[in-house]
C-alpha positions as CSV (number, residue, x, y, z in Angstrom):
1,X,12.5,-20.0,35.5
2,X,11.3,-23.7,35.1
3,X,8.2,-22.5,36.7
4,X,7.3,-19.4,34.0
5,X,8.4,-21.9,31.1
6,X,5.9,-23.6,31.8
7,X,3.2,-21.1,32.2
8,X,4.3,-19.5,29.0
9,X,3.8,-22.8,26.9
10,X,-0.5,-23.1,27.4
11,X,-0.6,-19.6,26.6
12,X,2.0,-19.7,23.3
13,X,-0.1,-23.0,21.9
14,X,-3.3,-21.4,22.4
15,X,-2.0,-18.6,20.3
16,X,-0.6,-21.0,18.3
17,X,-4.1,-22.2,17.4
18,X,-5.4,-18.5,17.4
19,X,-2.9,-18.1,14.7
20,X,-3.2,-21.0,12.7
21,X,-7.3,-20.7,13.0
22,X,-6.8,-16.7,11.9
23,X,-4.6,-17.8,9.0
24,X,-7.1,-20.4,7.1
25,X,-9.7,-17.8,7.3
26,X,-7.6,-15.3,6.1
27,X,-6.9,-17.4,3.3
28,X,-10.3,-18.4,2.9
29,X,-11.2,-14.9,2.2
30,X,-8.4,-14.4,0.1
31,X,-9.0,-17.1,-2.1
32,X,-12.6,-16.9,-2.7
33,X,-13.2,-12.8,-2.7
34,X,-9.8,-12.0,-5.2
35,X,-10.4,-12.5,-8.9
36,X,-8.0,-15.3,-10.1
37,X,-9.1,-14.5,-13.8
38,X,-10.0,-11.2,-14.6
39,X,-11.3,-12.6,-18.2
40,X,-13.7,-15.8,-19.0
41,X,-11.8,-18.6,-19.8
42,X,-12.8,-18.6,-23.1
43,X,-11.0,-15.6,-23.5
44,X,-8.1,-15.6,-26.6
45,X,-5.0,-15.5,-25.3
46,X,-3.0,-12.2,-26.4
47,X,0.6,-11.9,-26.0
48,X,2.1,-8.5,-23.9
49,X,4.6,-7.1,-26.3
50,X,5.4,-3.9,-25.6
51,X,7.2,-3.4,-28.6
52,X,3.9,-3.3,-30.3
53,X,2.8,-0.3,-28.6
54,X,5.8,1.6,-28.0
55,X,8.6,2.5,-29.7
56,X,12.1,1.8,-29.1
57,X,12.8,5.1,-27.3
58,X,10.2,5.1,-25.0
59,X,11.2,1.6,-23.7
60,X,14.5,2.7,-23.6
61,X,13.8,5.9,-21.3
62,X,11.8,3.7,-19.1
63,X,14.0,1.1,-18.5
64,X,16.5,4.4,-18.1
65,X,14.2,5.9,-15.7
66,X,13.7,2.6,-13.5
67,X,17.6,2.2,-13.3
68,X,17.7,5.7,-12.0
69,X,15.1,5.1,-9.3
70,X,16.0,1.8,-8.5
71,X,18.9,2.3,-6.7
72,X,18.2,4.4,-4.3
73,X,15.0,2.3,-3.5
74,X,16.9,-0.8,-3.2
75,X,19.6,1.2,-0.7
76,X,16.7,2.9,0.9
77,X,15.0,-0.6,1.4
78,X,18.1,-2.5,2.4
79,X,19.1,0.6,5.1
80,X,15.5,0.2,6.6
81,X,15.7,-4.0,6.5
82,X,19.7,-3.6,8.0
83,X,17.5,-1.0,10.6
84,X,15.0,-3.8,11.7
85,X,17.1,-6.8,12.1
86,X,20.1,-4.8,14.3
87,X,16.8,-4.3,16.3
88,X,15.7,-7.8,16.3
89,X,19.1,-10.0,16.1
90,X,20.7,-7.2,18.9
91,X,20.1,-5.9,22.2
92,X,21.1,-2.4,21.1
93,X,17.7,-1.4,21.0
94,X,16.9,-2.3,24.5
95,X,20.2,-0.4,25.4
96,X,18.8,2.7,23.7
97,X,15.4,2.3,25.3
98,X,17.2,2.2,28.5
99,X,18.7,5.3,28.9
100,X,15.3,7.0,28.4
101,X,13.3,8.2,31.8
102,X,9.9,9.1,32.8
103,X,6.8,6.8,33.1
104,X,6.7,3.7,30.9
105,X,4.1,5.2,28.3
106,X,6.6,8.6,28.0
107,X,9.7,6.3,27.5
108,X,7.5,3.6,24.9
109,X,6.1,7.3,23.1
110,X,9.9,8.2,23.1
111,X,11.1,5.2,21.8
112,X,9.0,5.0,18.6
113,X,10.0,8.6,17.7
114,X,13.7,8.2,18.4
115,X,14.1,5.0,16.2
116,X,11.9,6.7,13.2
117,X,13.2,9.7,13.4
118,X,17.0,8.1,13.2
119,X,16.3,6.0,10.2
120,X,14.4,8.7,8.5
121,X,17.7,11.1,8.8
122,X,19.0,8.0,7.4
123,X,17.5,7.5,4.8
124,X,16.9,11.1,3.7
125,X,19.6,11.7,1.2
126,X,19.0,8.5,-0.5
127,X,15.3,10.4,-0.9
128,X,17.0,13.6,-2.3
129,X,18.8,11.1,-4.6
130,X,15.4,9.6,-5.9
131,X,13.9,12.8,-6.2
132,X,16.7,15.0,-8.1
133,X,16.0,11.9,-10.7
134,X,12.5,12.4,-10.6
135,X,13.3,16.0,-11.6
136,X,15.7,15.2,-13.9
137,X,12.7,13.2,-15.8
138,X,10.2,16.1,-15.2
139,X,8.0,14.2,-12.9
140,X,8.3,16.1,-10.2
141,X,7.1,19.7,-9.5
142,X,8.1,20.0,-6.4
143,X,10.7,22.5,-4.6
144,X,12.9,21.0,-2.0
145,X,10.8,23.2,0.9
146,X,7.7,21.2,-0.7
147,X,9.3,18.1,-0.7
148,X,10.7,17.9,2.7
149,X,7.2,19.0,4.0
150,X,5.5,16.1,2.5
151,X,8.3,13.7,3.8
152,X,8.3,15.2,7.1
153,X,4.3,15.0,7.4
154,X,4.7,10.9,6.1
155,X,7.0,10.5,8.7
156,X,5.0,12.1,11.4
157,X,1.4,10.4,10.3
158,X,3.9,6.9,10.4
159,X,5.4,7.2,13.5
160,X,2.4,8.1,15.4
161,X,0.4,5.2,13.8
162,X,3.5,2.9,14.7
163,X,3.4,4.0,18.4
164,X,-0.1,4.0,18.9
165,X,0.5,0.3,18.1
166,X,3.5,-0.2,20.3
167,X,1.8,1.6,23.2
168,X,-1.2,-0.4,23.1
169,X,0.9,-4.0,22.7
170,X,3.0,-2.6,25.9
171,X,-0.2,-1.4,27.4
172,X,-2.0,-4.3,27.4
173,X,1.4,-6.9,27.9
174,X,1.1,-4.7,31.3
175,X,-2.2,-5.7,32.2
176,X,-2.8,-9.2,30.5
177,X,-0.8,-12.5,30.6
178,X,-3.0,-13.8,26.9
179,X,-2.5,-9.8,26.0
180,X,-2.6,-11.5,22.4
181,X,-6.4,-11.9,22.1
182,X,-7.4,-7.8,22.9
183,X,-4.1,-7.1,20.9
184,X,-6.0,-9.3,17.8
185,X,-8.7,-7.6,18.6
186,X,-7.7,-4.3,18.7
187,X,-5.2,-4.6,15.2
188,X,-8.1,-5.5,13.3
189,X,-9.9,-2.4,15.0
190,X,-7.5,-0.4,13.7
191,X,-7.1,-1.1,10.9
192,X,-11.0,-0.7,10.0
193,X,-10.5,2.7,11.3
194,X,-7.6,3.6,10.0
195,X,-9.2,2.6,6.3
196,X,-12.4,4.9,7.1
197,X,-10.8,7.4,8.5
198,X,-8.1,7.9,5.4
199,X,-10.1,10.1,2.8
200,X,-11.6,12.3,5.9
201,X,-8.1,13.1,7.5
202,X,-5.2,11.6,5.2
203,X,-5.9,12.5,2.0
204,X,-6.7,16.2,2.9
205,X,-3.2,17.0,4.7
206,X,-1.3,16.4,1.4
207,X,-3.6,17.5,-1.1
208,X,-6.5,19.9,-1.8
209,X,-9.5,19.0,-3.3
210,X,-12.3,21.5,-5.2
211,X,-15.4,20.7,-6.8
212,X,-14.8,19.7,-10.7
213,X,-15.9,23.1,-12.7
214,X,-19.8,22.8,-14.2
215,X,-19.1,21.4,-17.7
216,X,-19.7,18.0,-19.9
217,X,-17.1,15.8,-18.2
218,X,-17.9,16.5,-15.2
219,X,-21.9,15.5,-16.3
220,X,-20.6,12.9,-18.4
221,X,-18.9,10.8,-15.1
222,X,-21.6,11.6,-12.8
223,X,-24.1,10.0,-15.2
224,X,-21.4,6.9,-15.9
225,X,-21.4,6.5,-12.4
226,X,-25.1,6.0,-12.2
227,X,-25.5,3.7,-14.7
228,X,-22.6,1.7,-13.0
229,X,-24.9,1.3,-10.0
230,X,-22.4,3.2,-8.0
231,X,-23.7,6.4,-5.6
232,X,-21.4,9.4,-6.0
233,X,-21.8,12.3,-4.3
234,X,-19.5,14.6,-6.1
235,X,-16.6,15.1,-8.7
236,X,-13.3,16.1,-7.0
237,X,-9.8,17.8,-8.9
238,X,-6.6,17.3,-6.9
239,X,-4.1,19.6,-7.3
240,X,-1.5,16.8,-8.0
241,X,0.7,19.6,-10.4
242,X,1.6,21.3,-7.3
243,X,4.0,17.8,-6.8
244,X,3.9,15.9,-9.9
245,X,3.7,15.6,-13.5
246,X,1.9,11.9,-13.5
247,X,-1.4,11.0,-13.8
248,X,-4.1,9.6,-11.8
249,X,-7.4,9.3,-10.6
250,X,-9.6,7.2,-8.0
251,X,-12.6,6.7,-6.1
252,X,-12.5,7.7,-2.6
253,X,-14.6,7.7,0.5
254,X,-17.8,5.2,1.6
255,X,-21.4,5.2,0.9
256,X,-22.6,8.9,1.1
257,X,-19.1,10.2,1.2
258,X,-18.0,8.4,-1.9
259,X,-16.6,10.7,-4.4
260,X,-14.9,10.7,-7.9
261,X,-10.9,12.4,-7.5
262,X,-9.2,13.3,-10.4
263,X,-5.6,14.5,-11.1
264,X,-5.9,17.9,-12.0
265,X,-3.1,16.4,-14.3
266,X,-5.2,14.5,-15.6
267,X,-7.0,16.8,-17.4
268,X,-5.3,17.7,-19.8
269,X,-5.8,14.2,-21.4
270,X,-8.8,13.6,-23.7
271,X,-12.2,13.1,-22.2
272,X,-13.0,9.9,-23.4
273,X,-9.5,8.4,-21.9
274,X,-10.5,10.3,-18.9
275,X,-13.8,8.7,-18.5
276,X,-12.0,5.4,-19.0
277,X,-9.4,6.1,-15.8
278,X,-12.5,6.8,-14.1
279,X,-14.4,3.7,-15.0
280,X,-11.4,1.6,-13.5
281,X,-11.8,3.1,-10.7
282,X,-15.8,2.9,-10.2
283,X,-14.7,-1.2,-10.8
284,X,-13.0,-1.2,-7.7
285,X,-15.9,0.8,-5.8
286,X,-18.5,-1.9,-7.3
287,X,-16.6,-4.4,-6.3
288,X,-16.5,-3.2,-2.8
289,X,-12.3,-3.6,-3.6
290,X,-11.4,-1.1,-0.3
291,X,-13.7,-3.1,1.6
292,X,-12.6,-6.5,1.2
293,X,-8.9,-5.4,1.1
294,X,-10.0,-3.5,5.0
295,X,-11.2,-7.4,5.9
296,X,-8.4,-9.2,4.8
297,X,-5.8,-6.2,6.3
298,X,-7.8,-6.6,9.5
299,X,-7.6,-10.6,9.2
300,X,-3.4,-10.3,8.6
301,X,-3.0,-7.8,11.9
302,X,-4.8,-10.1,13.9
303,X,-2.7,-12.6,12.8
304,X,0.4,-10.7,13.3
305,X,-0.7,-9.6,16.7
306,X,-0.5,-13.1,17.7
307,X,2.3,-14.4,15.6
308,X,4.2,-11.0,17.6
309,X,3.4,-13.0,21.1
310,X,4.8,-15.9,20.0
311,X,7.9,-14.3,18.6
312,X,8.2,-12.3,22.0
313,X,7.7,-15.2,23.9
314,X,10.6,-17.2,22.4
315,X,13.5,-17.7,24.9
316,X,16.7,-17.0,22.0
317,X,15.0,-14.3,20.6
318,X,14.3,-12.7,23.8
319,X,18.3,-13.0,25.2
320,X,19.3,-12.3,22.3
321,X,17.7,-8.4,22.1
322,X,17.9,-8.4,25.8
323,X,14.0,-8.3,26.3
324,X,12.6,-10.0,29.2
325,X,9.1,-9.4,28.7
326,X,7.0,-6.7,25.9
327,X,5.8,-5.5,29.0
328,X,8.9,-3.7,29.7
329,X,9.1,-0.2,28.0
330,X,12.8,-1.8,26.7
331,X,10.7,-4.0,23.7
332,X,10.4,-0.9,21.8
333,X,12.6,-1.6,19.8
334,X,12.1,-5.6,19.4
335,X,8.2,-4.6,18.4
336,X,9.2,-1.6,15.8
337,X,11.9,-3.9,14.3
338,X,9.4,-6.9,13.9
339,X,6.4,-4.4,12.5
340,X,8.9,-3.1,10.0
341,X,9.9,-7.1,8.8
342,X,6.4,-7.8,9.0
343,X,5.4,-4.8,6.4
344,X,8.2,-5.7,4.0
345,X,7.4,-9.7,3.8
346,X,3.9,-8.7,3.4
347,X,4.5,-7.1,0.7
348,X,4.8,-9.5,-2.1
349,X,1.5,-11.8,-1.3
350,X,-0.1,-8.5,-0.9
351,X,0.7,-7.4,-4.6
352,X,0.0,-10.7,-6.1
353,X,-3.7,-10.1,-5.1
354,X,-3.2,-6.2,-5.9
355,X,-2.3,-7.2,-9.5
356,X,-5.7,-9.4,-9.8
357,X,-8.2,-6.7,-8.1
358,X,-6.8,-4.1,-11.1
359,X,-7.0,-6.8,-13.9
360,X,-10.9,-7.2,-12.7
361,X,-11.2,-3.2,-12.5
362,X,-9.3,-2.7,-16.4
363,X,-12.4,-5.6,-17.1
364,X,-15.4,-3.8,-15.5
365,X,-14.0,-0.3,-17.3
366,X,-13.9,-2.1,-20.3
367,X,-17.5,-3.8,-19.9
368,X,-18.6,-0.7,-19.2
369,X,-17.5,1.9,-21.8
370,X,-16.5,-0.9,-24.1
371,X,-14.0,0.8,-26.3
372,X,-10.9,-1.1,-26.4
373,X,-9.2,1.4,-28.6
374,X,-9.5,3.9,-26.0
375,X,-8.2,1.8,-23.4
376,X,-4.8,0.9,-25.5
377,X,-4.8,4.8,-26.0
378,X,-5.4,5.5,-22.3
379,X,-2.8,2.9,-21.2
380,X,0.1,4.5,-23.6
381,X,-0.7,7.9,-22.3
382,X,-0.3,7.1,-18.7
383,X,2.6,4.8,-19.2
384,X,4.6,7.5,-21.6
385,X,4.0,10.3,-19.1
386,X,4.4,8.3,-15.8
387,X,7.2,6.6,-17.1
388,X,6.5,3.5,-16.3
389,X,9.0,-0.1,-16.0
390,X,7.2,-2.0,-19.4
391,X,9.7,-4.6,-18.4
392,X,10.4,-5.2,-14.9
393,X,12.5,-8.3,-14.3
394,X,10.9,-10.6,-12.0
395,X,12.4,-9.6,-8.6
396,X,10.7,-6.1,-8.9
397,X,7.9,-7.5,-10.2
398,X,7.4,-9.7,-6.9
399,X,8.9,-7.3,-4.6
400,X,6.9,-3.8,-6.6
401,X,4.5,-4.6,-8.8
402,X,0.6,-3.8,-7.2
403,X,-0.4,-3.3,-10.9
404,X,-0.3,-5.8,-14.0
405,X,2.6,-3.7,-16.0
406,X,0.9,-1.8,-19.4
407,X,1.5,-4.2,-21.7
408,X,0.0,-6.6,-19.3
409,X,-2.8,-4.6,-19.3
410,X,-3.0,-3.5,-23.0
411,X,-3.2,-7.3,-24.4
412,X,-5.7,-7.9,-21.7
413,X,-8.0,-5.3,-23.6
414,X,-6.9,-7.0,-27.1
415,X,-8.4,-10.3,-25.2
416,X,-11.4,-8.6,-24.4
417,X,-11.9,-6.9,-28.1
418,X,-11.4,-10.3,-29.4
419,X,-13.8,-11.9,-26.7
420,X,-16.7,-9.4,-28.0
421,X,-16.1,-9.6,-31.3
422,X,-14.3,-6.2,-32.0
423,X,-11.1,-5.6,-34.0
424,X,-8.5,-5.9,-32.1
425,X,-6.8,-2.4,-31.3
C-alpha cells in the first residue's frame, strides 16, 4: 500500500501541473478571444426596461410561462444532480457494475447504458410534465409518438458519446500508469470532432433541411452574406413546425459546407426582421464564434481529463465508491457520475461567455444592416412568440441564461442608435 502511495503521488503532481498549466491557457484564451464589451465605451448607457417594450400582459404570460417550465427543469435537474452524487459519494454504483459479466469493454459498454437509461425513465415524466405546458402555451407541435422519438434519439446520441468516453478513460487506465496525458489528448480530439461532425450527422437525424425556394429573400441573404465577407454555399429551411411553434435561425457548417438555416417558422415573419436573425447569425460565423468556442471546449476536456485522474486517484474518494482503480470495469459509474457534475458546474462560466459572444453578434447585425428599429421589432417578435423570461431572477440567469435576455438586448440597439446618431427606436 505504502509502496503504490507513493508511486501515485509523482504521477498526481505532474497532472497537477498539467492541470494547472491547461487552466491558465484556457483562460488565456478565454479572456482575450470573448468580447467583454460588445459596444465602444463611448457608448450611452440605455436602461433594459421591458415595460417599455411590452405590455403588461405579455410580461405577465412570460413570467407565467417560466413558472410553468421551471419546475419540472429544476426537479429534472435536481433528480439528475441526486443521480451523480449517489454515484460519486456511494459504492452503489460499483455494486451495480459488479453484477454485470462478459469482457471488461462489454461490461464498461453495459454500464453507461444501464445508468442513462435508468435516469432517463427517471426523468421522463417530469419531460411529459414540461412538454404538456409547452402545449398548453402552443409552442409545441409535437404528438407524444414525435416527442418520445426525439427524446429517445437525444438519449441514444448521449449515451453513446458518454461511453465512448468512459471506454476510452478505462481503455487507456488499462494500458497506462500517466493514462491522463493520451486521455487530454484524446478529450480535446473529441471534442474537435464532435463540433465538425455536428451539422453533417446531428443536425440531420432531428430535422430536415431543403433548399430555400428561388425568390427575393433568398437573393437578398445570399448577397448580405457576401458583402459580410462570409462564404455561403446555400440557403437551408428547417422544418422546425413539425416540433415547434418558436423561431429561429443560424449558420451552420465550415468553410465550403457553411450554410444559412432558417426556421421554416420563421418565415412567416417579415423579411427585413428575417434578414436581421440572419445577420446575427453571419456575426457569429465572421467571428469564427464555433471555432473559438471548439478551442476553448477542447482546452476544458483536457483539463477535466486530468482534473478526472486526480479525482480517481484520491484515496477517500476511491473507498468511499468502492473503486480501486478506473481501470476496473467497476468505475463506471464513479466516471459517469463525475462527467455529469462536470457538465452542470460548467455550465454557468460557460454562459457568462455565451451571453458576451451574442451581444457582439446583436452588434455586427446591427453594423451591418444598421436599422435599429428593425432590431427592437425583430427582438419583440421573437420574445412574444417564444415566450421568453424578460425577467429572470438571478439564479436562472446564472444557472440558464446563454443569451442577454430581450430587453438586454433591445436597449443594447437603443445604445447603438444613439452611438450613430439615429433616433432612438
Amino acid at each position: 500500500m505504502t509502496q503504490t502511495m507513493t508511486e501515485t503521488r509523482p504521477r498526481s503532481r505532474a497532472a497537477g501541473w498539467a492541470l494547472a498549466a491547461l487552466g491558465v491557457v484556457t483562460l488565456a484564451v478565454v479572456a482575450f478571444t470573448t468580447p467583454w464589451r460588445a459596444l465602444p465605451a463611448s457608448a450611452p448607457s440605455v436602461v433594459p426596461d421591458p415595460a417599455r417594450d411590452f405590455t403588461p400582459g405579455q410580461i405577465a404570460r412570460a413570467g407565467a410561462f417560466d413558472a410553468a417550465v421551471s419546475a419540472p427543469a429544476y426537479l429534472s435537474l435536481g433528480l439528475t444532480l441526486v443521480a451523480a452524487g449517489v454515484l460519486v459519494g456511494t459504492p452503489l454504483g460499483a455494486r451495480l457494475a459488479g453484477r454485470l459479466r462478459g469482457p471488461w469493454w462489454l461490461r464498461v459498454l453495459l454500464g453507461v447504458l444501464v445508468l442513462s437509461v435508468a435516469v432517463a425513465v427517471l426523468r421522463w415524466p417530469l419531460g411529459m410534465w414540461s412538454e404538456t405546458q409547452l402545449r398548453a402555451y402552443g409552442l409545441s407541435t409535437q404528438d407524444w409518438l414525435s416527442w418520445s422519438t426525439d427524446r429517445i434519439k437525444n438519449l441514444g446520441i448521449g449515451t453513446a458519446l458518454t461511453a465512448i468516453m468512459v471506454l476510452a478513460l478505462v481503455a487507456l487506465a488499462r494500458r497506462y500508469r500517466r493514462w491522463w496525458i493520451p486521455a487530454a489528448v484524446g478529450a480535446f480530439t473529441l471534442t474537435v470532432v464532435a463540433s465538425f461532425a455536428y451539422p453533417v450527422l446531428i443536425e440531420p437525424v432531428f430535422n430536415d433541411f431543403t433548399p430555400m425556394a428561388a425568390g427575393q429573400l433568398r437573393d437578398d441573404l445570399l448577397t448580405m452574406a457576401a458583402r459580410d465577407g462570409v462564404p455561403v454555399e446555400d440557403v437551408l429551411v428547417a422544418d422546425a413546425s413539425r416540433r415547434t411553434t418558436a423561431l429561429n435561425a443560424y449558420v451552420s457548417g465550415f468553410g465550403a459546407t457553411r450554410r444559412i438555416v432558417v426556421y421554416d417558422t420563421l418565415l412567416r415573419a417579415p423579411a427585413d426582421e428575417v434578414e436581421l436573425v440572419v445577420a446575427h447569425e453571419l456575426g457569429h460565423a465572421k467571428a469564427g464564434d464555433v471555432l473559438y468556442g471548439t478551442l476553448v471546449g477542447g482546452l476544458g476536456a483536457a483539463c477535466g481529463a486530468c482534473l478526472l485522474y486526480l479525482l480517481t486517484s484520491w484515496e477517500p474518494l476511491r473507498r468511499r465508491t468502492g473503486v480501486a482503480s478506473v481501470a476496473d470495469p467497476k468505475a463506471v459509474g464513479l466516471l459517469v457520475g463525475l462527467l455529469s457534475l462536470a457538465t452542470f458546474l460548467s455550465g454557468p462560466a460557460q454562459n457568462v461567455v455565451s451571453r458576451q459572444i451574442e451581444a457582439r453578434a446583436d452588434a455586427h447585425a446591427l453594423d451591418l444592416t444598421r436599422d435599429p428599429a428593425v432590431f427592437v421589432s425583430m427582438q419583440r417578435r421573437l420574445s412574444v412568440t417564444n415566450i421568453s423570461d424578460l425577467t429572470p431572477d438571478v439564479f436562472e440567469y446564472v444557472l440558464y441564461g446563454s443569451h442577454p435576455t430581450a430587453p438586454e438586448r433591445i436597449a443594447m440597439a437603443r445604445s447603438w442608435a444613439l452611438l450613430n446618431g439615429m433616433r432612438e427606436p
